[in-house]
C-alpha positions as a Markdown table, in Angstrom:
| # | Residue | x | y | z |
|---|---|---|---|---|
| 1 | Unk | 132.8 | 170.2 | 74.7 |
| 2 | Unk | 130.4 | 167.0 | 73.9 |
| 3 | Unk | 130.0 | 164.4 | 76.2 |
| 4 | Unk | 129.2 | 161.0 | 76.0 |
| 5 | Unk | 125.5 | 160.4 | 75.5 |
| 6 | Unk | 125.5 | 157.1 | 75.9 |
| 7 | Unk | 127.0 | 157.0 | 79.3 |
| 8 | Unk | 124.4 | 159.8 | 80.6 |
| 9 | Unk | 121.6 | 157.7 | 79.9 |
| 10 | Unk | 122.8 | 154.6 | 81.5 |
| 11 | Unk | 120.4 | 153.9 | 84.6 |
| 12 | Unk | 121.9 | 156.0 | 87.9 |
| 13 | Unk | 122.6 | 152.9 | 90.0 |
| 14 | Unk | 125.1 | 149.8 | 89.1 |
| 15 | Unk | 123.1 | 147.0 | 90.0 |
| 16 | Unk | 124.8 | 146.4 | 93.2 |
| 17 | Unk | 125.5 | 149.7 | 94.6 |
| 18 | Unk | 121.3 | 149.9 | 94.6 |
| 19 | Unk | 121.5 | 146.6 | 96.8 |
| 20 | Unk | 123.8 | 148.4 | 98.7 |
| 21 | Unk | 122.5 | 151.5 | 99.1 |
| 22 | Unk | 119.0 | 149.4 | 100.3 |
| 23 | Unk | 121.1 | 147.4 | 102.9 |
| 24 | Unk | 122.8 | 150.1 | 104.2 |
| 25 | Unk | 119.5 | 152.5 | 104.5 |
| 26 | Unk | 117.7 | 149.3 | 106.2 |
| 27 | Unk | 120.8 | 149.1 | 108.6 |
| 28 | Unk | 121.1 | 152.7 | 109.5 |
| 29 | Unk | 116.9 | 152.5 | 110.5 |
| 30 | Unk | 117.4 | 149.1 | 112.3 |
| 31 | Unk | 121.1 | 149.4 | 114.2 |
| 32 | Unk | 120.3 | 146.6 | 115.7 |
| 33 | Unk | 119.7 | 144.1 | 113.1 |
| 34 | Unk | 121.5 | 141.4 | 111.8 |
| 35 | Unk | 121.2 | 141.4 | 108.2 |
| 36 | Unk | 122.3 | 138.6 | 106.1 |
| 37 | Unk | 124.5 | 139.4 | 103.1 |
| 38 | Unk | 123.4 | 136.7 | 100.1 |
| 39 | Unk | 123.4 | 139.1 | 97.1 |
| 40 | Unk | 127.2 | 139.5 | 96.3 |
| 41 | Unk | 128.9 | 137.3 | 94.7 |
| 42 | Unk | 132.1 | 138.1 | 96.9 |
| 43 | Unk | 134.2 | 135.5 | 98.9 |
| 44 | Unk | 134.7 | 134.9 | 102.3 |
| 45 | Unk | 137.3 | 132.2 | 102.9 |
| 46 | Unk | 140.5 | 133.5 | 103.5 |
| 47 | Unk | 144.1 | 132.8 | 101.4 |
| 48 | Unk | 145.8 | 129.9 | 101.3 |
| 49 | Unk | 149.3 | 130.1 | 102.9 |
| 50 | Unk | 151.0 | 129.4 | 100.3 |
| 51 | Unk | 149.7 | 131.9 | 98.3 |
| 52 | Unk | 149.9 | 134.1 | 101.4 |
| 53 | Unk | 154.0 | 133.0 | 101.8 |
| 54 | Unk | 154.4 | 133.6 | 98.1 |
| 55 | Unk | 153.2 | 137.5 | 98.2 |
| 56 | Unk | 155.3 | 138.0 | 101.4 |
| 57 | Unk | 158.5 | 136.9 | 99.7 |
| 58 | Unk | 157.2 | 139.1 | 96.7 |
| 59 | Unk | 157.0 | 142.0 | 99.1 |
| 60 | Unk | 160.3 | 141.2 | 100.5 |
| 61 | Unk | 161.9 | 140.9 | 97.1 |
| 62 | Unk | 160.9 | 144.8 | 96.7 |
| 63 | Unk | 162.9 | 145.5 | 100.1 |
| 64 | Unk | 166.5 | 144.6 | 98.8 |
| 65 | Unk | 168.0 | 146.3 | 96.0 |
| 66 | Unk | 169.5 | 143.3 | 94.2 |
| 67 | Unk | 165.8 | 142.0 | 94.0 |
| 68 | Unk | 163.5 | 145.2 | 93.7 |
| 69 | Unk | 161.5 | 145.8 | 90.5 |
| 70 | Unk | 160.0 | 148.3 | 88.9 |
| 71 | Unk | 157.8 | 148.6 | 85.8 |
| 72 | Unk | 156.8 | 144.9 | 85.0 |
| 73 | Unk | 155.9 | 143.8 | 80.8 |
| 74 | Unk | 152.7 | 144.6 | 80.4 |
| 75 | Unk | 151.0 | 141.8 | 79.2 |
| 76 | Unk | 152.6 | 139.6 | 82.1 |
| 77 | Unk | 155.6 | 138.1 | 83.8 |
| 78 | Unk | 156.5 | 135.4 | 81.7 |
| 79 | Unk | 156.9 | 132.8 | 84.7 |
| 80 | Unk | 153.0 | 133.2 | 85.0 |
| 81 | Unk | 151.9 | 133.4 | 81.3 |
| 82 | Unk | 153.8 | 129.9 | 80.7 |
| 83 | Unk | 152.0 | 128.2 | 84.3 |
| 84 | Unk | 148.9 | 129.3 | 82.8 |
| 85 | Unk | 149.7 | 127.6 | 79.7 |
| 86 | Unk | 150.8 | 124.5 | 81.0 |
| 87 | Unk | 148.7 | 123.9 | 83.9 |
| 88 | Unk | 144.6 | 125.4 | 82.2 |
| 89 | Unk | 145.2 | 124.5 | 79.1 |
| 90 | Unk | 148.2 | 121.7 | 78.2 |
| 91 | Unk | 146.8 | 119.9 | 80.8 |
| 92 | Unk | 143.2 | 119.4 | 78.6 |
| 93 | Unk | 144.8 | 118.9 | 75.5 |
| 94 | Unk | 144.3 | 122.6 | 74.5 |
| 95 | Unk | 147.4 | 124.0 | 72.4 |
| 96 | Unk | 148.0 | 127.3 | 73.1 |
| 97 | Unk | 151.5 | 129.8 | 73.3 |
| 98 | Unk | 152.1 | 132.3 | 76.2 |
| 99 | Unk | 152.4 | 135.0 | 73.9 |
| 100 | Unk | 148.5 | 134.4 | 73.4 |
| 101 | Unk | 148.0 | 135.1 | 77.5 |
| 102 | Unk | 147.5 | 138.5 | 79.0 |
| 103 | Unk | 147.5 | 139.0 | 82.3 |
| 104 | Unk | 145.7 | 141.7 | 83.8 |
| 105 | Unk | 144.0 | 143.2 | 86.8 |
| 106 | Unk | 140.8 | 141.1 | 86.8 |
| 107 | Unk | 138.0 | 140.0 | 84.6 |
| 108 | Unk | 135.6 | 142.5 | 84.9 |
| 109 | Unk | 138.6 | 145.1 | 83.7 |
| 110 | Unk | 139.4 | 143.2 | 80.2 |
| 111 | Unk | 135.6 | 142.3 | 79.9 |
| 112 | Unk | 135.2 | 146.3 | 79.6 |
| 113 | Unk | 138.0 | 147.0 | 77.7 |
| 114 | Unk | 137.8 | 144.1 | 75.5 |
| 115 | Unk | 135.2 | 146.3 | 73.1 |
| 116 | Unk | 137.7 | 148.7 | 72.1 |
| 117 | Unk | 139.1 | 146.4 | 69.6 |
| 118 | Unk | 135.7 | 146.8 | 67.9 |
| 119 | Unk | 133.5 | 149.6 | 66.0 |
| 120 | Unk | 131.1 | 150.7 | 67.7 |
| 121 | Unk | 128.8 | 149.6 | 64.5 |
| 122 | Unk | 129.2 | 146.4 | 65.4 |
| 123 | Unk | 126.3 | 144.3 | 67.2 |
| 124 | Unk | 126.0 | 142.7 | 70.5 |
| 125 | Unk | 124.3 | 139.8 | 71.5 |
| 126 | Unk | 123.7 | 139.4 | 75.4 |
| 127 | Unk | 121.9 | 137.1 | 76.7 |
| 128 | Unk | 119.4 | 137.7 | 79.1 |
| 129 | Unk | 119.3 | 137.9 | 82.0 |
| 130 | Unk | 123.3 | 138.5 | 82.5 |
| 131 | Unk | 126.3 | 140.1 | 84.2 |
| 132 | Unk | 125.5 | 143.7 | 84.5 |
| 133 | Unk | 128.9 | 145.3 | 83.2 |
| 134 | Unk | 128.3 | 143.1 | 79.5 |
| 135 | Unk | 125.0 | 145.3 | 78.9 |
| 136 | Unk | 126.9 | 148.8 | 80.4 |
| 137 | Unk | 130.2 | 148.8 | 78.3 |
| 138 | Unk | 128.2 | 148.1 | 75.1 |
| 139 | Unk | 125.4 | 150.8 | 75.7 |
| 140 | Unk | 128.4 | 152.8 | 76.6 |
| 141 | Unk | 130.4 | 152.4 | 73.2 |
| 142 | Unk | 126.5 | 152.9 | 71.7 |
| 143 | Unk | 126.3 | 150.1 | 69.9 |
| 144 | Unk | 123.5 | 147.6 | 68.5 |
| 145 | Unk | 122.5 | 145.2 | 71.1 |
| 146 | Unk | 120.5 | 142.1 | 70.1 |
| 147 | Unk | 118.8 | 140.2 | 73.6 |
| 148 | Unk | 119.0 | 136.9 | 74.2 |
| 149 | Unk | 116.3 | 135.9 | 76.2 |
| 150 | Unk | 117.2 | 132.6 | 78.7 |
| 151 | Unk | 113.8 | 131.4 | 80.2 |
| 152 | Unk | 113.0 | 128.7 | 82.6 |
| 153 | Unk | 111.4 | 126.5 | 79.9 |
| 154 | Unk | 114.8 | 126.1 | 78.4 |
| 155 | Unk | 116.2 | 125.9 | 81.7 |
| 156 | Unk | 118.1 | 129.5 | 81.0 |
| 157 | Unk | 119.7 | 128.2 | 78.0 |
| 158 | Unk | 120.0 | 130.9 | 75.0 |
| 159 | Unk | 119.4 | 130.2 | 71.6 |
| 160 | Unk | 121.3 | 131.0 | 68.8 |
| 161 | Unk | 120.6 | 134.4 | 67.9 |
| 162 | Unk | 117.9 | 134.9 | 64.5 |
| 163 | Unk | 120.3 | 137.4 | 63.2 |
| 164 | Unk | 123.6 | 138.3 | 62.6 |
| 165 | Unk | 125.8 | 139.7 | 65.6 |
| 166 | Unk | 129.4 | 141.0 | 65.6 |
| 167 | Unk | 130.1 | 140.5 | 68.8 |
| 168 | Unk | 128.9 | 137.8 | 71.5 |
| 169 | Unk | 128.9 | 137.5 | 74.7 |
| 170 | Unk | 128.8 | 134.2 | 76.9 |
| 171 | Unk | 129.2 | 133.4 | 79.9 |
| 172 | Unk | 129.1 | 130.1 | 81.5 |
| 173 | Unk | 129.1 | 128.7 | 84.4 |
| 174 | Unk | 126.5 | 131.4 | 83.9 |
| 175 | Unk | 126.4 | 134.4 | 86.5 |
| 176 | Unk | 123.3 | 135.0 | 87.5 |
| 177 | Unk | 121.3 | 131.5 | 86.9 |
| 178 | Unk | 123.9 | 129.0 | 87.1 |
| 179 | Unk | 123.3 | 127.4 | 83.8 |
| 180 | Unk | 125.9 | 125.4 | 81.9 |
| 181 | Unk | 126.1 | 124.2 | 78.8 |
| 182 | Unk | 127.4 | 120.9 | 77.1 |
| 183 | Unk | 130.1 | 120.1 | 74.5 |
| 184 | Unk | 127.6 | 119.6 | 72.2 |
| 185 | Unk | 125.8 | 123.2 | 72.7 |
| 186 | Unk | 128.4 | 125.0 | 73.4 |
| 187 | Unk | 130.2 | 123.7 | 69.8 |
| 188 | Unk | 126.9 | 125.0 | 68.5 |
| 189 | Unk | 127.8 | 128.7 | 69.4 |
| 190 | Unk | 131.3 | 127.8 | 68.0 |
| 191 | Unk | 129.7 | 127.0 | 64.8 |
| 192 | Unk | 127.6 | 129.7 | 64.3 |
| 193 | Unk | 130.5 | 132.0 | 65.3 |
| 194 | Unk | 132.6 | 130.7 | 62.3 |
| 195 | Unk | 129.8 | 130.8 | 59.9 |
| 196 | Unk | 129.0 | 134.3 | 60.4 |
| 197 | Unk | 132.3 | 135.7 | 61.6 |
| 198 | Unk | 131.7 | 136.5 | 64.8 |
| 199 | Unk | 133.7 | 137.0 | 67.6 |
| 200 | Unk | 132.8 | 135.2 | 71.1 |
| 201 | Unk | 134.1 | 136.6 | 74.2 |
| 202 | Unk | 133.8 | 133.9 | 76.6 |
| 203 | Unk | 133.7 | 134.7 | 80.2 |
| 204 | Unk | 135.0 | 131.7 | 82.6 |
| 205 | Unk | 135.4 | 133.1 | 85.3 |
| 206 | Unk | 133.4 | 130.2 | 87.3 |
| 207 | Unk | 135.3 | 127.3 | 85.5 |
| 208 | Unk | 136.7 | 125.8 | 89.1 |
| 209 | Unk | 133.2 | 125.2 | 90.0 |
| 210 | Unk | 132.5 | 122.8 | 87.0 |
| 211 | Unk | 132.2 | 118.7 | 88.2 |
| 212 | Unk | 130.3 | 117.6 | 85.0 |
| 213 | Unk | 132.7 | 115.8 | 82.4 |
| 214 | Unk | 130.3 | 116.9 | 79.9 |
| 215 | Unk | 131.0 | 120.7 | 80.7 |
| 216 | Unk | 133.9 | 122.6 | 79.2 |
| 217 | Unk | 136.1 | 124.2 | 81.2 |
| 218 | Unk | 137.2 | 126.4 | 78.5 |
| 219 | Unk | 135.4 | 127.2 | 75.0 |
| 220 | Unk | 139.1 | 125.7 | 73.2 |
| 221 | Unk | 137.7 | 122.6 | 73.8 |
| 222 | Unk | 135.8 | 123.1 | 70.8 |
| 223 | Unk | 137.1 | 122.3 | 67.5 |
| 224 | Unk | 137.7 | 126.2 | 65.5 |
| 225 | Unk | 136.7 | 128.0 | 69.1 |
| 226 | Unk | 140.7 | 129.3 | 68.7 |
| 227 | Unk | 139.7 | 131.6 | 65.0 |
| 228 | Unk | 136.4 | 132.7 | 66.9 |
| 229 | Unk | 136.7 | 133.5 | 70.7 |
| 230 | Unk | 138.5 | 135.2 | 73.3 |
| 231 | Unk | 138.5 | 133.7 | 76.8 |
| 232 | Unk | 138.6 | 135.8 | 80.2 |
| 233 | Unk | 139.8 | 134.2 | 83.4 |
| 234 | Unk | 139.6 | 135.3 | 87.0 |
| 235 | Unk | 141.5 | 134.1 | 89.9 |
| 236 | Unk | 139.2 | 135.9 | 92.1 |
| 237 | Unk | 136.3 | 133.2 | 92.8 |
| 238 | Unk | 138.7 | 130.7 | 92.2 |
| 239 | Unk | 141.2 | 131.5 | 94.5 |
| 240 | Unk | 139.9 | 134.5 | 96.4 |
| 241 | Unk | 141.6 | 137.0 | 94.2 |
| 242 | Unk | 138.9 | 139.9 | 95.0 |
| 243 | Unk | 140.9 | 141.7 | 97.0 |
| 244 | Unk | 144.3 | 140.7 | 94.9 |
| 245 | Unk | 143.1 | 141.7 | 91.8 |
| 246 | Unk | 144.6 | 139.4 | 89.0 |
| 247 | Unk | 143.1 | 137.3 | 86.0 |
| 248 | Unk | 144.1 | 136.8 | 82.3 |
| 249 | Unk | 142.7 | 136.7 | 78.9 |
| 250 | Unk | 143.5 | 134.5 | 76.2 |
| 251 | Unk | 143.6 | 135.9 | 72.9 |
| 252 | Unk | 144.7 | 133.1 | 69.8 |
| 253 | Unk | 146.6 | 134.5 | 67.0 |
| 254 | Unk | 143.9 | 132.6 | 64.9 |
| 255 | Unk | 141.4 | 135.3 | 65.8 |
| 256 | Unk | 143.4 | 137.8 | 64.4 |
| 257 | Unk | 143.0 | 140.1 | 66.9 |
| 258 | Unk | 146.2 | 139.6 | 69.1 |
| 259 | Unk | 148.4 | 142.2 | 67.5 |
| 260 | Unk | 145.9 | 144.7 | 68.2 |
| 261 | Unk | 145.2 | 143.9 | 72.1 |
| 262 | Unk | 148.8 | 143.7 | 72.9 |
| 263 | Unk | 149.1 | 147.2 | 71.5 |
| 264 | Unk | 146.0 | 148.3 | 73.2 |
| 265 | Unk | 147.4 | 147.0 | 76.3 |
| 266 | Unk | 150.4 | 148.6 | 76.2 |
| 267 | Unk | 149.6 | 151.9 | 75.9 |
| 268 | Unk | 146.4 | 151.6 | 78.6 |
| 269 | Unk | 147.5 | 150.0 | 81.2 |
| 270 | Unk | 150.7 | 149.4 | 82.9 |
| 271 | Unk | 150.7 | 145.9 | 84.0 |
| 272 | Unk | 149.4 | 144.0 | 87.2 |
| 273 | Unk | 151.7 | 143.9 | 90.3 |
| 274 | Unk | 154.5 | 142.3 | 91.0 |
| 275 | Unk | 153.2 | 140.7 | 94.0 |
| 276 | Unk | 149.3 | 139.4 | 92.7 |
| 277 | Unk | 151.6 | 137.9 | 90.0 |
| 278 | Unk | 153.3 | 135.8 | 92.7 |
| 279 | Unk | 150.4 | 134.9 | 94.0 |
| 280 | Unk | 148.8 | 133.5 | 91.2 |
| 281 | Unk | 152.0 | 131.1 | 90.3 |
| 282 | Unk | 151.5 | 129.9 | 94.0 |
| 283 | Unk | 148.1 | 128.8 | 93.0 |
| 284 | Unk | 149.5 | 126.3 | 90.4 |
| 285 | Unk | 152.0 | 124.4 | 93.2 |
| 286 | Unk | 151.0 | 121.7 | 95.1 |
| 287 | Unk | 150.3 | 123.6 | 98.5 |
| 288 | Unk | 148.2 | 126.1 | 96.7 |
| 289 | Unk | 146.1 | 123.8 | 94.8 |
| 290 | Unk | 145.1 | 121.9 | 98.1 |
| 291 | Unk | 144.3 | 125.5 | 100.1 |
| 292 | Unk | 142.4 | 126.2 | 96.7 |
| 293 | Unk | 140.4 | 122.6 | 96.5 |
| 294 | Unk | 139.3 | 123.3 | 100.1 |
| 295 | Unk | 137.7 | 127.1 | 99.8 |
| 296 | Unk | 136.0 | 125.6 | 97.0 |
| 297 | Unk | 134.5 | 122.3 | 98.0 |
| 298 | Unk | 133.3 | 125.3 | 101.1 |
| 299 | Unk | 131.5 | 127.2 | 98.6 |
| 300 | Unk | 130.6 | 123.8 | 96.6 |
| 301 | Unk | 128.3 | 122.4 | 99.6 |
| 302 | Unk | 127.4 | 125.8 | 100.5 |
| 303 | Unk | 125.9 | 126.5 | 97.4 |
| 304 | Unk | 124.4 | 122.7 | 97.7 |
| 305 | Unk | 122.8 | 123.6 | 101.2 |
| 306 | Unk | 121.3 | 126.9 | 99.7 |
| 307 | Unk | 119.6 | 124.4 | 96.8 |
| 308 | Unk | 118.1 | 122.0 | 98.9 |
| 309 | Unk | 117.1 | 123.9 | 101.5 |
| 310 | Unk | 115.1 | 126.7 | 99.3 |
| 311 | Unk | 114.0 | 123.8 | 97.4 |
| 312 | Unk | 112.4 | 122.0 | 100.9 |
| 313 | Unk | 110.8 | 124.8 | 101.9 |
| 314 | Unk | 109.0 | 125.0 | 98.0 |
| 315 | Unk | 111.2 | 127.5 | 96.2 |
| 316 | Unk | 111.3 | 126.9 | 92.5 |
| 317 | Unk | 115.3 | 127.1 | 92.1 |
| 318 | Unk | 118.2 | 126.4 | 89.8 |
| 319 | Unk | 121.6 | 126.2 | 89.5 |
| 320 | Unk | 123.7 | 125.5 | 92.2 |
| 321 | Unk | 125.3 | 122.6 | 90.9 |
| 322 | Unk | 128.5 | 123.7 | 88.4 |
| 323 | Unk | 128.3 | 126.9 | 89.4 |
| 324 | Unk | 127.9 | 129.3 | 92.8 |
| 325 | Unk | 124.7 | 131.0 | 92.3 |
| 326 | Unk | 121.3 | 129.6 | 93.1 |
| 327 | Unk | 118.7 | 131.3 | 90.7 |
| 328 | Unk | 115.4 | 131.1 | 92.7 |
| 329 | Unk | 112.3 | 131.9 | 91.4 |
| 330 | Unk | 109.6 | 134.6 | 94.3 |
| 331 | Unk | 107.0 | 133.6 | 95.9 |
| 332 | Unk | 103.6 | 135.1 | 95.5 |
| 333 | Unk | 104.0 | 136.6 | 92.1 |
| 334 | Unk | 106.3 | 139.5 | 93.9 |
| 335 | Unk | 108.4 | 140.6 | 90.6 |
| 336 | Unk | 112.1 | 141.3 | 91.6 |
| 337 | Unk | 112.6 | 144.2 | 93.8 |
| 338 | Unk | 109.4 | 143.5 | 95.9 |
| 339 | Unk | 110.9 | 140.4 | 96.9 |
| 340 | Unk | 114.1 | 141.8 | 98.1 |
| 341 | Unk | 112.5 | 144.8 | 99.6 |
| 342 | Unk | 110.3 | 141.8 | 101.7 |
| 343 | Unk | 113.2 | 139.3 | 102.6 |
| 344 | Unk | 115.3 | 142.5 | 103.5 |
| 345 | Unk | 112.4 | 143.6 | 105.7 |
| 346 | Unk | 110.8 | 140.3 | 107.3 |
| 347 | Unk | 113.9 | 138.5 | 107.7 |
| 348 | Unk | 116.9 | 140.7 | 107.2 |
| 349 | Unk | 118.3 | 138.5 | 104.2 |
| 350 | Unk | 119.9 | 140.5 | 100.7 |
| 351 | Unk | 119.5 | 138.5 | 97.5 |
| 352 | Unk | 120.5 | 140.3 | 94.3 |
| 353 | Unk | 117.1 | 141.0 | 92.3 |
| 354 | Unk | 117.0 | 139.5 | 89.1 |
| 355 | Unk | 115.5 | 141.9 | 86.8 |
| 356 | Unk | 118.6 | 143.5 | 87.8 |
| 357 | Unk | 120.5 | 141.0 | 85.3 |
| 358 | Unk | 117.9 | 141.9 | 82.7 |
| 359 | Unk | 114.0 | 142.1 | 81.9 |
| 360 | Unk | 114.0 | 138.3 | 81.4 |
| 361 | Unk | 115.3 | 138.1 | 85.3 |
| 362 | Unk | 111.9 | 139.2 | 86.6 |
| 363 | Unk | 110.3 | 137.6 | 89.1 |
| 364 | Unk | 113.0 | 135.9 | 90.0 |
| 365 | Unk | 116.3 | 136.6 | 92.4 |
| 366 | Unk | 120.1 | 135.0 | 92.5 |
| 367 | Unk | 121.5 | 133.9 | 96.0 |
| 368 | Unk | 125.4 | 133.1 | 96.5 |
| 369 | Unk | 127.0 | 130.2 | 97.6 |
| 370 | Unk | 130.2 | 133.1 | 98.6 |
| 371 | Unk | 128.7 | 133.4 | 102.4 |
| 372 | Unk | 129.3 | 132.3 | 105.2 |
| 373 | Unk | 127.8 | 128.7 | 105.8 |
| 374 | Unk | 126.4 | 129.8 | 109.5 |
| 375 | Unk | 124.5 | 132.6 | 107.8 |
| 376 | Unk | 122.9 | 130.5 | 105.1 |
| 377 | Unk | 121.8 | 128.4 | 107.9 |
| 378 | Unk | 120.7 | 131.1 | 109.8 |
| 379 | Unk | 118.9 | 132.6 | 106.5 |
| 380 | Unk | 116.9 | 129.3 | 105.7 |
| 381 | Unk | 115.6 | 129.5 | 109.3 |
| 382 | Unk | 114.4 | 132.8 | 108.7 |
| 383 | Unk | 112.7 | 132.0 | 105.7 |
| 384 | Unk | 110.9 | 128.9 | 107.0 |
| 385 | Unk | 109.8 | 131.3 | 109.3 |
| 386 | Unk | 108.2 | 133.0 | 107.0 |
């Protein structure tokens, strides 16, 4: 018996069961305290109710034997696959069939699993710093993995990679630094994937917090983008899915690569429920998209109240607008850690460290605008305290 390699060398702590494991050390030596969770990038408003109504009468549907259901398709109920259609991509002139939608359990599940389509000879870019998981599932699979550094001179904007890569990863609005990137520069990638044959998979999953015109919500606004990338969605920041678990990934038949995930899919996994399905069609009526509009304008001017405020009291930040993460730069030449070990400790706030995202993160840390607004009050206090 071999095992995998490549998983035993991974590091022995996901980035944010470390934070955890610190938080929950500090809490267990200070009982008392009142720590201030700004680190995870999990919500906190509750559901609509109409996407709460809708799962209710999903629930009952599974009560009565003319309505109950069993095993649902695979890659989605088609009610949902055609909504998604019509209402993220019709509606912005994008063409695109429901056979080319897959829904599934979440992002982060699909963004894993996406790499099996691939040999593991491939490369990978990933820019740097980025989402934890995009770095994991490709050291994993043991491939190649080309760094894109995104530095504050380019205000966290990647360039192009020097060389050839197989595989790319991109994510924007970007988790952790809040970057976004233009038409223009975004077409840019699009190009370069068509000229080398690349393959982009293009994580959205923080589209709804996009309020430039000159911003994308989806890479098929791009002329070609539909030969050259997959796009994962998430209705978890959007519309508070985390606990729900449901999101979708568009694979075009132009990318050749359609045939292939369907069969993957079908044979690995077994469809999302019955009832997160529900709810995600609620999100599309009228009722859901005004309980939607409101959680988000919340985390909006949250995130907007975290900006201003670290910037008053002389924080070098960015972000925060287009996107729910603040990416703020430590004080005092503390690199990563040493600043979250010293906000944890003088003023019981969590950040997520940045080096934690990758070696280009040092020295810096994300905060998110997923918190409650009293506690990011409370937290700006604290650090003016400082």
């Amino acid at each position: 018996m071999q095992i995998n390699t490549h998983l035993q060398q991974l590091p022995g702590n996901y980035l944010f069961t470390e934070i955890a494991n610190r938080t929950q050390a500090y809490q267990a030596a200070h009982p008392s305290a009142r720590i201030l969770r700004l680190g995870i990038g999990d919500v906190n408003r509750p559901l609509p109710a109409a996407i709460s109504d809708a799962m209710h009468r999903a629930v009952d549907e599974l009560t009565r034997v003319e309505t109950f259901r069993g095993y649902g398709p695979e890659n989605g109920y088609d009610w949902l696959r055609q909504a998604i259609v019509d209402y993220d991509y019709t509606s912005r002139g994008i063409h695109l069939s429901p056979e080319e939608v897959f829904i599934s359990d979440g992002a982060g599940s699909d963004l894993g699993n996406l790499s099996e389509l691939f040999d593991t000879a491939n490369s990978v870019a990933i820019l740097d710093p980025s989402y934890p998981a995009y770095v994991d599932t490709s050291r994993m699979a043991g491939r190649e993995i080309i760094f894109l550094p995104c530095v504050a001179e380019h205000n966290f904007r990647p360039e192009l990679p020097a060389r050839k890569a197989d595989i790319i990863y991109l994510c924007f609005p970007n988790n952790p630094t809040g970057t976004v990137l233009t038409r223009k520069e975004l077409a840019a990638w699009v190009d370069y994937a068509r000229a080398n044959h690349s393959i982009i998979l293009f994580d959205a999953a923080y589209e709804a917090f996009i309020e430039d015109p000159d911003v994308p919500h989806s890479i098929y606004e791009i002329d070609g983008a539909q030969e050259v990338a997959i796009e994962i969605r998430s209705y978890s920041k959007s519309a508070g899915f985390t606990a729900v678990r449901c999101g979708y990934t568009v694979v075009p038949k132009a990318t050749g690569l359609q045939a292939m995930w369907r069969r993957r899919q079908c044979t690995k996994f077994n469809g999302a429920s019955y009832i997160s399905q529900r709810a995600a069609l609620a999100t599309y009526t009228a009722e859901g998209k005004a309980g939607l509009s409101a959680n988000l304008n919340y985390y909006k001017q949250t995130a907007r109240l975290l900006m201003d405020g670290l910037q008053d009291l002389g924080y070098r930040v960015y972000g925060g607008k287009n996107a729910p993460y603040i990416w703020c730069e430590t004080s005092n030449k503390m690199d990563s850690w040493q600043f979250f070990d010293f906000l944890l400790n003088s003023c019981q706030v969590v950040c997520a460290p940045g080096v934690g995202f990758g070696e280009a993160g040092q020295g810096f840390v994300r905060f998110s605008a997923f918190s409650n607004r009293d506690d990011c009050h409370e937290a700006l206090r604290r650090l003016q305290s400082l």
